[in-house]
C-alpha positions as CSV (number, residue, x, y, z in Angstrom):
1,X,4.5,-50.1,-10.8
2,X,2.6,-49.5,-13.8
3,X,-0.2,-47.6,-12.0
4,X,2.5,-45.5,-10.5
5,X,4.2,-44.8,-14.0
6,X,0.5,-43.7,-15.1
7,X,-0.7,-41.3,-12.2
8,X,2.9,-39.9,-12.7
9,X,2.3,-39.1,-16.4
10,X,-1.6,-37.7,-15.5
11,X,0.0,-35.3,-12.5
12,X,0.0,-31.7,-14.1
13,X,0.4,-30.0,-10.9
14,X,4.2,-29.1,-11.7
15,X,2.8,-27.6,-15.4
16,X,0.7,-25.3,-13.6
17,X,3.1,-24.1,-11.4
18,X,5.4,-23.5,-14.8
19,X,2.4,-21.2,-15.7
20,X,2.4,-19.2,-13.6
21,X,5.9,-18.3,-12.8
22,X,5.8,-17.6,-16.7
23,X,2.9,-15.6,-16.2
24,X,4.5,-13.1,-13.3
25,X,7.8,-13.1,-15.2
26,X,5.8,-11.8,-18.1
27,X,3.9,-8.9,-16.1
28,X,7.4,-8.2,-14.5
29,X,8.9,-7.4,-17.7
30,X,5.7,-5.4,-18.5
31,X,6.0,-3.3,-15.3
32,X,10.0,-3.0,-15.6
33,X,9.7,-1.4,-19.1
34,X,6.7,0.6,-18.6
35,X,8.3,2.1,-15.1
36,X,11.3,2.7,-17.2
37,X,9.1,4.9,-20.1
38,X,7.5,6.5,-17.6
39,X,10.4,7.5,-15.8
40,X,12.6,8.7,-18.8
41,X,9.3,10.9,-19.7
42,X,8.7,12.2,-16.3
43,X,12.6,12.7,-16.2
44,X,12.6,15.2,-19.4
45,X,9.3,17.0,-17.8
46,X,10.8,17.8,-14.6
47,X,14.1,19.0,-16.7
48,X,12.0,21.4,-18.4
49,X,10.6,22.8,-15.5
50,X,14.0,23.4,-13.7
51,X,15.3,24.8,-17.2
52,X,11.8,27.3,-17.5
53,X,12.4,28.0,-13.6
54,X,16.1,29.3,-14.4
């Protein structure tokens, strides 16, 4: 029982997996906001396009 209680304590394998579903949340949010920039940007340039094309 006690050997059980200790190899139970020593398993990280559940840690790790923690990691990285922290790790691809974090470049998820990274992507989602730098899409979003891009987008608003490239938004406003195609504006003023249709606006000098008028």
């Amino acid at each position: 029982m006690i050997r059980q209680i200790k190899n139970f304590l020593r398993d990280e394998s559940g840690a790790t997996a923690i990691e990285y579903g922290l790790i691809a949340a974090l470049i998820s949010v990274v992507a989602i906001a730098t899409f979003t920039t891009v987008g608003t940007k490239l938004n406003g340039k195609f504006v003023a396009v249709s606006n000098g094309l008028n």
